[in-house]
Each structure stands twice: as C-alpha cells, then as structure tokens.
N, C-alpha and C positions, 0 to 999 in steps of 0.2 A: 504494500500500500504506500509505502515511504518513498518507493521508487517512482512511482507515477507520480504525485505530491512534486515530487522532485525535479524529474523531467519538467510538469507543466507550469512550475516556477522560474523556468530557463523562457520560456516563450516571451518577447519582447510584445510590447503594445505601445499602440498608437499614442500619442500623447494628446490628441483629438478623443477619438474616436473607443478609446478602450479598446481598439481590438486586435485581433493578433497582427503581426508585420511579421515579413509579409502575408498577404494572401491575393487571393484572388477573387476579381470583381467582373464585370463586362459590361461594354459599351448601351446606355440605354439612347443616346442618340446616335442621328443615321451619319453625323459628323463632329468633330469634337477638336476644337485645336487644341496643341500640344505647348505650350510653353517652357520654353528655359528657367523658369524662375515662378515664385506662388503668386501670382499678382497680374490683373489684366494689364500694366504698363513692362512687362517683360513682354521681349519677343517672340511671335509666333514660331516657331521651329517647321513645324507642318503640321497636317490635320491628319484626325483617325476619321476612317471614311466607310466604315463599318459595325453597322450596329449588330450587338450582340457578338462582337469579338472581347475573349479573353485577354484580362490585364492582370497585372500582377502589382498589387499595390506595395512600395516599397519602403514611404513616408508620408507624414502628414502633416500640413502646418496651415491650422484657420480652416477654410473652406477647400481646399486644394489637399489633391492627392498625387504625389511623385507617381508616374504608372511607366510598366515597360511590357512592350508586347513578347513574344516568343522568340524574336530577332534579337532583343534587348535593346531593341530601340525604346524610347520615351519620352519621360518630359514629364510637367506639371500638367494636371486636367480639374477644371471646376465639377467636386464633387458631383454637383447638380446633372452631369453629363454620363454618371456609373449608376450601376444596378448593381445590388449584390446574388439576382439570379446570377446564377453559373452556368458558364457555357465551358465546353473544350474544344483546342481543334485538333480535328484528327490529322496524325505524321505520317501515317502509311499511305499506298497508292492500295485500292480494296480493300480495305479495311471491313475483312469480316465482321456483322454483328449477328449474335446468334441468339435464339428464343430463350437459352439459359445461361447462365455463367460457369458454362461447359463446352472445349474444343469439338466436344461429340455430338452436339446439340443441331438442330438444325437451324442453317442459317436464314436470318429476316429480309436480311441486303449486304449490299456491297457499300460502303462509303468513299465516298472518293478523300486522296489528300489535300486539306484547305478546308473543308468543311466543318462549319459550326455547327456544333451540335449541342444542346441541354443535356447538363449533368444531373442525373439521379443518384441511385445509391450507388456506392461505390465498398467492394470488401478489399484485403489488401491487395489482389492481383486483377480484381473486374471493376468494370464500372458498367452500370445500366445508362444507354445515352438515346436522345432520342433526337431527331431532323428529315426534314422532309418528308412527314408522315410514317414515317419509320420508328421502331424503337426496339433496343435488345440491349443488348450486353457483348462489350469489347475484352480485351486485354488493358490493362488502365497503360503499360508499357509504350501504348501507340497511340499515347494522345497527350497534350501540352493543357494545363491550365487546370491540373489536380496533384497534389504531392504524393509520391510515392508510397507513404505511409498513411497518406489520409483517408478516414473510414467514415463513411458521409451512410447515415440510414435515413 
C-alpha cells in the first residue's frame, strides 16, 4: 500500500489546474494558434488545424497550457481551445481493431495511420478506440496520446 502512496506522490501537478503534468488533452476547436509565450501579445508560431487531435499538456500558467503534438512540436494554446475528451492517433499503417482485447478475436476494421480516434478503456497492453463509426480494441503499442502504463476504465 506504501508503494503506490509513494509512486503517486512523485506525480507533478499543474500549478493551475491541480492536475497531473503531463497529460493529455485534444483539440476542441477546428483551429487553434500556437504561441511562443502565455499571453495573446507573444507571437503566433503556427496554428493546430485539427480538431480532436491529441496534445500533450506539458505546463501551465493563468489560462494557457504549454501543448506538444506527437512530433513534439508546440507552443502555448488558450485553454478555452482543449477538451479533456481523449483522442489517440493511430502509428500503424492497418491498424487492426478487433471485437475483443484478443489477437484471436475477430476483426471490426482496419484503421489507417493518422487517424483520430476516441479513447475508451484502456488495460495495460489494449485500449478500446472508437472513429468513423467503428469501434474495438487495439494494441495500446500502436497508438500516440495514452501512457504506456495508463489504465483508463
């Protein structure tokens, strides 16, 4: 019991937000500029130009969250611009999903690489994901925008 106590006493948080750093959030607008700095008088960098793409929130200061995509690109984004639904995107090119959280299982679809997809549960080797009218369960290995360890019911 002392050791979990322990571990989840190592988890840093936000100094906003109370919540863990990093994690991950996604895009609720369909565009969102990126700035250098927390404040609308810092420089735009470029825009995220897709909604429902996973971010990885890094820091936080006032209303502004440090974010970086899957490239580790990023920047400062006005909170007002995140969701904390969770999306993943998928790394694989077919990216099997199957009716269970079993390679024996029959498959639902094929996902292509680049595709957003909504995070469900997740145990520590699957994750349940659903897009384009689709939904099953992956390998969590073949997808960006979930920790390796993380156990989402």
């Amino acid at each position: 019991m002392f050791g979990a106590w322990a571990a989840h006493a190592d988890v840093k948080r936000g100094p906003v937000t109370n919540l863990p750093l990093p994690r991950y959030v996604s895009m609720k607008a369909a565009e969102g500029n990126v700035r250098r700095g927390p404040s609308l008088t810092h420089r735009i960098d470029w825009v995220f130009k897709r909604r429902g793409m996973p971010l990885q929130v890094t820091a936080e200061y006032g209303n502004w969250r440090r974010v970086q995509d899957r490239d580790g690109a990023g920047g400062w984004v006005h909170y007002a611009l995140l969701s904390g639904v969770r999306t993943v995107l998928v790394e694989s090119e077919m990216l099997p999903v199957y009716a269970r959280p079993d390679p024996n299982a029959p498959v639902n679809a094929h996902f292509e690489s680049g595709v957003v997809a909504r995070l469900g549960t997740c145990s520590l080797d699957w994750c349940r994901i659903t897009a384009g009218g689709y939904r099953g369960w992956t390998l969590k290995a073949n997808l960006w925008g979930v920790d390796p360890s993380e156990i989402r019911e």
